[in-house]
C-alpha positions as CSV (number, residue, x, y, z in Angstrom):
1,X,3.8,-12.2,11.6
2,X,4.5,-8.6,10.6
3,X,4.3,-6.5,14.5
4,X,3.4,-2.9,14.3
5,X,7.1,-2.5,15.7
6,X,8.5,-3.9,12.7
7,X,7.5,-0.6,11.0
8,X,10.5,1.5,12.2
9,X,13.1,-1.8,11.5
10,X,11.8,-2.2,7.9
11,X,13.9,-1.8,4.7
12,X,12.4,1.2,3.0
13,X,11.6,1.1,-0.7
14,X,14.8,0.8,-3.7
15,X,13.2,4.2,-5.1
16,X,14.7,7.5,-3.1
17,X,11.7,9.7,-3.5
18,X,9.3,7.0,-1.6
19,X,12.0,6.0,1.2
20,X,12.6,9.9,1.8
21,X,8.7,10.4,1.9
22,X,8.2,7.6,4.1
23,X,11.1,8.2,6.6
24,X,9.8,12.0,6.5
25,X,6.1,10.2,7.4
26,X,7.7,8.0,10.1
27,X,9.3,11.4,11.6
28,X,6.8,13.2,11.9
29,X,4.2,10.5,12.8
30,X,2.5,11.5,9.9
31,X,2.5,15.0,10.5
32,X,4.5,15.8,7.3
33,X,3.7,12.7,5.1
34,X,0.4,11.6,5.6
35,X,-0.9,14.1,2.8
36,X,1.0,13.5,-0.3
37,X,0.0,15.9,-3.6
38,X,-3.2,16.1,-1.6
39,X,-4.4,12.4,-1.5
40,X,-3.7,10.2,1.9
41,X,-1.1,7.8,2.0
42,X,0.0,5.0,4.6
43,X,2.8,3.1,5.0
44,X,2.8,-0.6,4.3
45,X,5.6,-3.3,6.0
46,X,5.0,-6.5,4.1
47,X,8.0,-9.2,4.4
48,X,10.0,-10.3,1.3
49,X,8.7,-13.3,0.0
50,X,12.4,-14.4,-1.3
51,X,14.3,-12.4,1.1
52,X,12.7,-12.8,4.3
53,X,13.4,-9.2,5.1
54,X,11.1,-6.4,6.3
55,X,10.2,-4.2,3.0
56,X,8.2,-0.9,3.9
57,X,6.7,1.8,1.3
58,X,4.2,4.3,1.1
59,X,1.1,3.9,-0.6
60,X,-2.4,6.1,-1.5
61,X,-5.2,4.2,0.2
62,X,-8.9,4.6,0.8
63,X,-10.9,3.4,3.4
64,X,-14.1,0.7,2.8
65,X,-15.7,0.9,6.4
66,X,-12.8,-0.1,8.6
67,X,-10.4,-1.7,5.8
68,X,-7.7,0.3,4.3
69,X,-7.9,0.0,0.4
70,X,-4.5,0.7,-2.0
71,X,-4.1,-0.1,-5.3
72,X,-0.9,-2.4,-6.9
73,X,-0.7,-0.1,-10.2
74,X,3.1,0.3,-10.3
75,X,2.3,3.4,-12.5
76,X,0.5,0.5,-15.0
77,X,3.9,-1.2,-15.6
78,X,3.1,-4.5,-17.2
79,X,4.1,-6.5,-14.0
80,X,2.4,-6.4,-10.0
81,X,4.6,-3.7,-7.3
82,X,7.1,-6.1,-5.1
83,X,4.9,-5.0,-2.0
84,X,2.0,-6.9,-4.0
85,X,3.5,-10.0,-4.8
86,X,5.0,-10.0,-0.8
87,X,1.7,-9.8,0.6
88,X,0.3,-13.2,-1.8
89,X,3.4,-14.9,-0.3
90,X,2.4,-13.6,3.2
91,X,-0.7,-11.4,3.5
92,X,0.4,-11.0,7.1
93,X,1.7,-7.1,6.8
94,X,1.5,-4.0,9.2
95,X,0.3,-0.3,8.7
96,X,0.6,3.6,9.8
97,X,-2.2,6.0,9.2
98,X,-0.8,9.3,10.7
99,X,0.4,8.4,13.8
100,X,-2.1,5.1,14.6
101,X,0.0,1.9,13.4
102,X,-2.1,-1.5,12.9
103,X,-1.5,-5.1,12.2
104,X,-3.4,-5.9,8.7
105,X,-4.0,-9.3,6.6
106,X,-4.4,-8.3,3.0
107,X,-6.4,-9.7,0.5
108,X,-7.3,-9.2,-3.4
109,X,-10.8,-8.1,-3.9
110,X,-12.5,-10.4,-5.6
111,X,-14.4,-9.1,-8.7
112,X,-17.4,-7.7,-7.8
113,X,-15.4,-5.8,-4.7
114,X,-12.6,-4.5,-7.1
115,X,-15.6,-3.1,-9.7
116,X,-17.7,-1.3,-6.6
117,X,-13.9,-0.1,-5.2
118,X,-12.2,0.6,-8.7
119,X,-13.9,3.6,-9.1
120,X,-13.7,5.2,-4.9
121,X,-9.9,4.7,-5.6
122,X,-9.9,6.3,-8.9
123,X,-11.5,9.0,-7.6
124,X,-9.0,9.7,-4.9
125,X,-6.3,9.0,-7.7
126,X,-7.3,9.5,-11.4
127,X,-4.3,8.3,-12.5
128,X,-5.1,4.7,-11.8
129,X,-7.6,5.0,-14.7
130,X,-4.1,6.1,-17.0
131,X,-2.3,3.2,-15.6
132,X,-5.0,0.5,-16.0
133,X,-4.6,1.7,-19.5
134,X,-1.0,1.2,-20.1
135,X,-1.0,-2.7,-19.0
136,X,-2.5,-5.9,-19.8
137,X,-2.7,-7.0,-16.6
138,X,-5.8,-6.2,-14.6
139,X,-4.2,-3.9,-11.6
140,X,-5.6,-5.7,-8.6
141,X,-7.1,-3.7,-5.6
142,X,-5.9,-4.9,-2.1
143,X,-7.9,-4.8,0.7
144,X,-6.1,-4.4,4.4
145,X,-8.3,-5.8,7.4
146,X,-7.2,-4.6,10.5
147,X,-6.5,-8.0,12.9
């Protein structure tokens, strides 16, 4: 299982913008991070389904009561973000919101969920509506339950 320790020992993300943004986040305890071209972000630790390594990248979310909601768009590229596919291997994962960090077991919301969240995320984000767009893959929503 993923510990909320495991956050500062995780492998940040192959792409240099997102690993500067989330050890920038990390820093700062999400003093400089949190907000990120105005929308909130978190970051995720999920564990590499083939490597068995600690994998850790920021993501927008929303919130549905006490669940944390983020979106596997990849930018609408025509397959699922590696942090997706690590969390259907193991949805065990861990989060931090600003400075609070929190143990999490993600799901995929089923269908009537993703059409009642859909829109809240694309309203935080409009560019999930673009993405959905580019892909014939239906971009699952993921939702976090704190444990």
């Amino acid at each position: 299982m993923v510990d909320t320790t495991d956050i500062d020992r995780a492998k940040d993300s192959g792409a240099g913008w997102v690993a500067e943004h989330v050890r920038r986040y990390l820093e700062t305890d999400g003093a400089e991070g949190h907000e990120w071209n105005g929308v909130p972000t978190l970051v995720l630790v999920t564990t590499g389904r083939r490597s068995g390594q600690l994998r850790r990248t920021a993501l927008i979310y929303g919130r549905d009561g006490d669940d944390f909601v983020v979106v596997a768009s990849k930018g609408g590229a025509a397959e699922h973000p590696s942090w997706y596919t690590n969390l259907e291997a193991d949805p065990q994962a861990a989060v931090q919101v600003d400075a609070d960090r929190y143990q999490v077991r993600a799901r995929t919301a089923h269908a009537e969920e993703r059409a009642r969240l859909w829109p809240v995320m694309a309203q935080i984000w409009p560019d999930y509506d673009e993405y959905a767009k580019k892909t014939d893959r239906e971009i699952p929503v993921v939702v976090l339950q704190r444990i």
